[in-house]
C-alpha positions as CSV (number, residue, x, y, z in Angstrom):
1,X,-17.3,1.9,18.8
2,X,-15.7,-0.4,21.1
3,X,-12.6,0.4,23.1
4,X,-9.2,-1.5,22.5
5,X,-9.8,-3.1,26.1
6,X,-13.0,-4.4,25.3
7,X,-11.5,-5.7,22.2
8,X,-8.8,-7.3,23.9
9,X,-11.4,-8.8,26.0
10,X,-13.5,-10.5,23.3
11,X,-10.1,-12.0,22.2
12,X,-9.9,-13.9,25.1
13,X,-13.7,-14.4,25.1
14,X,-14.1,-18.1,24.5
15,X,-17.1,-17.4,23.0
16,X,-15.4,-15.7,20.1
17,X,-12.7,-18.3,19.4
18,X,-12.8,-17.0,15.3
19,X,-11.2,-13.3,16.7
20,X,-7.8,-14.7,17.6
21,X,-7.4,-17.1,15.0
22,X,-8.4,-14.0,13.0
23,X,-5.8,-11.8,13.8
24,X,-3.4,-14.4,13.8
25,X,-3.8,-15.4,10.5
26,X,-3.8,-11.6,9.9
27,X,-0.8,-10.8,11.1
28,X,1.1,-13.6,10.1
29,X,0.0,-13.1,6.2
30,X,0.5,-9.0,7.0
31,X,4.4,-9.9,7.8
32,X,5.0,-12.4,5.5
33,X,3.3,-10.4,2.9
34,X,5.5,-7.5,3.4
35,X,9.0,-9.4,3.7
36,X,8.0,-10.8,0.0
37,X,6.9,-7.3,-1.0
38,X,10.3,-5.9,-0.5
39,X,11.4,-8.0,-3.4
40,X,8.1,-7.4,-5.7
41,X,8.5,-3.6,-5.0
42,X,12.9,-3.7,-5.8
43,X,12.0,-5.5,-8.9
44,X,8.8,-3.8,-9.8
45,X,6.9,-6.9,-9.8
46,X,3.6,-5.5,-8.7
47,X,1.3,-6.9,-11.9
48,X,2.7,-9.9,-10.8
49,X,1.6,-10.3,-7.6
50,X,-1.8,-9.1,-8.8
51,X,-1.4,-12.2,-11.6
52,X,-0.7,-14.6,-8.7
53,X,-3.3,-13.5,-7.2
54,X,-5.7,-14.9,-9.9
55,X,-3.4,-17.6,-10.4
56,X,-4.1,-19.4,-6.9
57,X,-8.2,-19.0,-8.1
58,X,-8.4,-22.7,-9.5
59,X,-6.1,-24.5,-6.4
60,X,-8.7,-22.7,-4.3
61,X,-11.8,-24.0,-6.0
62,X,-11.0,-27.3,-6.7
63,X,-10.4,-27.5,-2.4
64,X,-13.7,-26.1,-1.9
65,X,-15.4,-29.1,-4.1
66,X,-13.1,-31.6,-2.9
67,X,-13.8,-30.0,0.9
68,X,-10.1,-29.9,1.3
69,X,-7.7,-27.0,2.5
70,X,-8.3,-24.1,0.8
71,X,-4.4,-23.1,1.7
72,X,-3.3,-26.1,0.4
73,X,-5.2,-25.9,-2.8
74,X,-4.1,-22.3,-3.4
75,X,-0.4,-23.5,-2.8
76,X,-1.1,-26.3,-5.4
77,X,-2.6,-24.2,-7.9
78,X,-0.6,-21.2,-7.4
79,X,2.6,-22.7,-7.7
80,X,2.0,-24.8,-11.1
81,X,1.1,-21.7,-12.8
82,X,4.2,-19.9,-11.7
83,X,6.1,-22.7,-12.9
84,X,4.9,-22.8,-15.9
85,X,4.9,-18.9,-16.2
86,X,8.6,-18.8,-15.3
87,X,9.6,-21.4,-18.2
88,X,7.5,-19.9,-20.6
89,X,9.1,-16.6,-19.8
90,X,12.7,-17.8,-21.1
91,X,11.8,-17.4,-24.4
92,X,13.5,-14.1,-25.8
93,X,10.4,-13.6,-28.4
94,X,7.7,-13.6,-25.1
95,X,8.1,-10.9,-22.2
96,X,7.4,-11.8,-19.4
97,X,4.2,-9.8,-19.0
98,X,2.8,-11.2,-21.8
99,X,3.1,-14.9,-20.5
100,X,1.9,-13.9,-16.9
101,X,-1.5,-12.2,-18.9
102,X,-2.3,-15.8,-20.5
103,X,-1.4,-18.1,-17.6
104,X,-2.5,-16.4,-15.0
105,X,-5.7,-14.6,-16.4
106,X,-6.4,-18.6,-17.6
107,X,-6.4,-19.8,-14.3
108,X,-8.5,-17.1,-12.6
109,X,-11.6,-18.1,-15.6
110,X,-10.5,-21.6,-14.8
111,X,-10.9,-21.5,-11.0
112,X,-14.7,-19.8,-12.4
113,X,-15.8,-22.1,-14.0
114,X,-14.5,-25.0,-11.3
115,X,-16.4,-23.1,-8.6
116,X,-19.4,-22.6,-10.5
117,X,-20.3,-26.1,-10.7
118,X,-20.3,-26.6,-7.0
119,X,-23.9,-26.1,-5.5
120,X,-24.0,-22.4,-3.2
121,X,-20.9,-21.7,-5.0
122,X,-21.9,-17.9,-4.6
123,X,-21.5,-16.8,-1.1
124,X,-18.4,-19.0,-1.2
125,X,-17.2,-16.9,-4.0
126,X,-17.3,-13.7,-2.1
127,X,-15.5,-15.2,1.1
128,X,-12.7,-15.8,-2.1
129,X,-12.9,-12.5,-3.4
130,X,-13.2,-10.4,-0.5
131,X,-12.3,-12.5,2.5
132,X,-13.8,-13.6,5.9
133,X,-12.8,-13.3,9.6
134,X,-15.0,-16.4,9.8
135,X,-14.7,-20.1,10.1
136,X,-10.9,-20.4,9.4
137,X,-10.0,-24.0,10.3
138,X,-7.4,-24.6,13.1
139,X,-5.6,-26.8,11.3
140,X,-4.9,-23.8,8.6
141,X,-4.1,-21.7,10.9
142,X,-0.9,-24.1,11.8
143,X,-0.5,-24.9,7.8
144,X,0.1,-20.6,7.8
145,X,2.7,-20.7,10.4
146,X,4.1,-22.9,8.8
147,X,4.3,-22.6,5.7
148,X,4.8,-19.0,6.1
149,X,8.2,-19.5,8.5
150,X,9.4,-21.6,5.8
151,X,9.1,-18.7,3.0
152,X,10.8,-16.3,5.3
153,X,13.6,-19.3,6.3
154,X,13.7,-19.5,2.3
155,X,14.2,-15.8,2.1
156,X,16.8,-15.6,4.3
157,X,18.9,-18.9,2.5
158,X,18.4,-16.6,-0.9
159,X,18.6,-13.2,0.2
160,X,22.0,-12.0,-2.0
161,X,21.1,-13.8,-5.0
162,X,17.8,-12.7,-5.3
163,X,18.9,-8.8,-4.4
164,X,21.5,-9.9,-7.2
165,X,18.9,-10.6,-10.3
166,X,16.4,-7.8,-9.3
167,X,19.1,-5.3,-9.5
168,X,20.8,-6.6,-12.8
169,X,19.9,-10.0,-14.2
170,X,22.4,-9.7,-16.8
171,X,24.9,-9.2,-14.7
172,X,23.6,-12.4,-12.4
173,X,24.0,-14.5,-15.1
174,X,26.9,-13.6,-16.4
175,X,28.0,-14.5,-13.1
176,X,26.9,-17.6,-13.2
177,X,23.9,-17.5,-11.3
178,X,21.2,-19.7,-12.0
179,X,18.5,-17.2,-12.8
180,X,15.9,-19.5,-14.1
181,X,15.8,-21.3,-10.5
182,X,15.6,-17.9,-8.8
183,X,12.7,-16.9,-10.9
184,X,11.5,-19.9,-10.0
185,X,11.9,-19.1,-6.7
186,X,10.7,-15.7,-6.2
187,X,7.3,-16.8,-7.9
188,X,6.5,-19.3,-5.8
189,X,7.6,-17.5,-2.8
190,X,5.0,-14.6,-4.2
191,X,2.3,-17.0,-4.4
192,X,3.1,-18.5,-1.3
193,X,2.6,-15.4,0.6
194,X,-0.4,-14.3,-1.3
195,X,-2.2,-17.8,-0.8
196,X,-1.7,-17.9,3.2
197,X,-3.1,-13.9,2.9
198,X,-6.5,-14.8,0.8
199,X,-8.9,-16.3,3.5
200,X,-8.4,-13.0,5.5
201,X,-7.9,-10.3,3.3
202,X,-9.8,-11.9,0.3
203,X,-7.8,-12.6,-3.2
204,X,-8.9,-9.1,-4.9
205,X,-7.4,-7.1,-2.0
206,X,-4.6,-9.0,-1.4
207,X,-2.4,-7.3,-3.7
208,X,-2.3,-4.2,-1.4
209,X,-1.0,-6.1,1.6
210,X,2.0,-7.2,-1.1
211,X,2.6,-3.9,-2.3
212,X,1.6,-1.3,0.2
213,X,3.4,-2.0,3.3
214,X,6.5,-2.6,1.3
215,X,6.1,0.9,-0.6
216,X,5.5,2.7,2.4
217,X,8.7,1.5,3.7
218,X,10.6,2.3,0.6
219,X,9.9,5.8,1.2
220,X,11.2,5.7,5.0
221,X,14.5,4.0,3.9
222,X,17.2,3.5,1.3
223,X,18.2,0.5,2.7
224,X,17.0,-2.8,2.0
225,X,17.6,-4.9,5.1
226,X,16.0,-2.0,7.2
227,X,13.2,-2.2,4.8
228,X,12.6,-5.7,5.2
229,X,12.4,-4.9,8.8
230,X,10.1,-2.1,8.8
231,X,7.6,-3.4,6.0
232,X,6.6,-6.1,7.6
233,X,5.8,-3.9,11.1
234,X,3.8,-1.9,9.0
235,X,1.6,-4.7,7.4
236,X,1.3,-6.2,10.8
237,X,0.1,-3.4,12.8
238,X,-2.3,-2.4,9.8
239,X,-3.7,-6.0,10.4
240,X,-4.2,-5.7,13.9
241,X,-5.3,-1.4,13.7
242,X,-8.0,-3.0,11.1
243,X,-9.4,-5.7,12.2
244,X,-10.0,-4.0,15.5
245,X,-11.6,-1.2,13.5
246,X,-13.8,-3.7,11.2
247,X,-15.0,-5.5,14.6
248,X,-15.4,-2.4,16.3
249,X,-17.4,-0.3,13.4
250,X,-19.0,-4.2,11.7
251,X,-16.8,-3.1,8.3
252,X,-15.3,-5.4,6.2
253,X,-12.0,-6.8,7.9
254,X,-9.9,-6.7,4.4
255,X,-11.0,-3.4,3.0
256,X,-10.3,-2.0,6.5
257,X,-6.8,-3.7,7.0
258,X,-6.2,-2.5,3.2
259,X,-7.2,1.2,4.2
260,X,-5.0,1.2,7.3
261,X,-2.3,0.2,5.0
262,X,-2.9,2.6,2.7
263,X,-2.6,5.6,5.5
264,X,0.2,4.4,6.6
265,X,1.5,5.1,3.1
266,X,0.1,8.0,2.7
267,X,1.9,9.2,6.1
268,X,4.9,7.7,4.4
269,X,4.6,9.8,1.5
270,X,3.7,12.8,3.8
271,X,6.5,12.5,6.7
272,X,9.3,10.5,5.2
273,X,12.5,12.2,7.0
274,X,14.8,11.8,3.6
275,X,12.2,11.4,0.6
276,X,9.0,12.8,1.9
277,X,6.9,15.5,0.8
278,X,7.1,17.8,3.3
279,X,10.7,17.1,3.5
280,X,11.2,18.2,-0.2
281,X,8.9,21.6,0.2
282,X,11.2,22.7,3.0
283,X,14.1,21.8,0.9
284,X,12.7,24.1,-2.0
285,X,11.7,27.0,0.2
286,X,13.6,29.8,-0.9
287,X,15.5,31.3,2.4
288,X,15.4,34.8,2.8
289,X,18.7,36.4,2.1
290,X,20.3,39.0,4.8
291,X,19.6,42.3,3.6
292,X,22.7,44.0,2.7
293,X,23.8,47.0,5.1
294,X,23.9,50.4,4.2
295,X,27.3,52.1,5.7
296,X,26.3,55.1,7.8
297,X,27.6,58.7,6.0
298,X,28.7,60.6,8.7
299,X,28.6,64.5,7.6
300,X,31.6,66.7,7.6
């Protein structure tokens, strides 16, 4: 195993130019990822992101034929299927969960059977599914800066109103909020965050970089500005803890980033001062009551 300064050293190893833009992408997708999640985990959206996650499938193999950006087909594909998800779900005789399982399931066998036509389509199907540290253009690793600063830029424009219709969407539209745009909104937020995570993490495991972080900070605070805050810190420094550890040990880098995440919730869980386990086992101890004392008789 590899120490962190010879890590930081093949970083700046020109040789290993991939590393950096690595961990860059990484980290970017980690705290982007776990701004977003904030929202998915308030409004316990988690199949959701899973369906998105399936949904950017067919954006991302149609750029693979066409030799295109793979970001930029995601985004494409991603974002037409969370439109159409969003309408759909207006209709009081569907539930939501019920549209997202046809659209979104449809687009993930769609995105098969668009990849499967290509020749070597296989090893390219597992960089998709699982990810790769490996041969991530330069010019998509501005497209995720990018794109990514504007999601968090879009956050910030529509933070109360989307607090607003996760906590009661009645409510939001009876006062006159226009929940169908906000909808609208937070899907394609979720897909954009989840289609500048998949060349790293890889689309099956990209839910947990969604979910996790965002969890984990649930448990450390009640508040959801701080949580917004710490989330993020928590998908990023499980980005760079695990791709050190997958370069170090030659593991996969997204089931290792995914791991860290997930101990990092799992210390959550543990060690949360307020809502932590620990926490509620010393609440529950019994304390020992002060034995009652006995006057002294004194004999006549």
């Amino acid at each position: 195993m590899i120490t962190p300064v010879d890590f930081f050293y093949d970083l700046v190893n020109p040789d290993l130019a991939f590393l950096p833009k690595a961990l860059l992408v990484a980290v970017m997708s980690s705290v982007v990822c776990g701004v977003i999640g904030c929202h998915v985990v308030l409004r316990g959206m988690a199949f959701i992101g899973d369906a998105v996650a399936h949904a950017v499938f067919p954006g991302l193999a149609v750029a693979f034929v066409l030799q295109g950006s793979l970001v930029l087909g995601g985004l494409v594909g991603g974002v037409v299927t969370a439109i159409l998800v969003a309408l759909f779900s207006q209709h009081r005789r569907l539930r939501e969960d019920s549209v997202i399982g046809v659209f979104f399931v449809a687009a993930f066998a769609l995105g098969i059977v668009i990849i499967s036509a290509a020749p070597g389509y296989s090893g390219s199907l597992q960089d998709f599914l699982f990810g790769s540290i490996v041969g991530i253009p330069d010019e998509d690793l501005a497209l995720t800066a990018y794109v990514g600063l504007g999601l968090l830029a879009a956050l910030f424009l529509f933070h109360k109103e989307l607090v607003a219709v996760s906590l009661d969407r009645e409510s939001a539209r009876a006062a006159g909020l226009p929940v169908l745009f906000l909808d609208l909104l937070l899907y394609v937020l979720v897909t954009v965050a989840i289609v500048i995570s998949v060349q790293t993490i890889g689309n099956v495991l990209v839910l947990a970089l969604l979910i996790t972080p965002a969890a984990a900070a649930r448990l450390l605070t009640d508040r959801l500005v701080p949580m917004m805050l710490i989330a993020p810190a928590i998908g990023g420094g499980s980005a760079l803890v695990g791709l050190y550890l997958s370069w170090s040990l030659d593991l996969p880098v997204g089931g290792t980033i995914v791991l860290v995440a997930t101990v990092a919730f799992l210390l959550a869980w543990l060690l949360a001062p307020r809502h932590g386990v620990v926490r509620a086992l010393v609440r529950a101890r019994p304390r020992a009551r002060p034995r009652p004392r006995i006057a002294a008789v004194s004999g006549s």
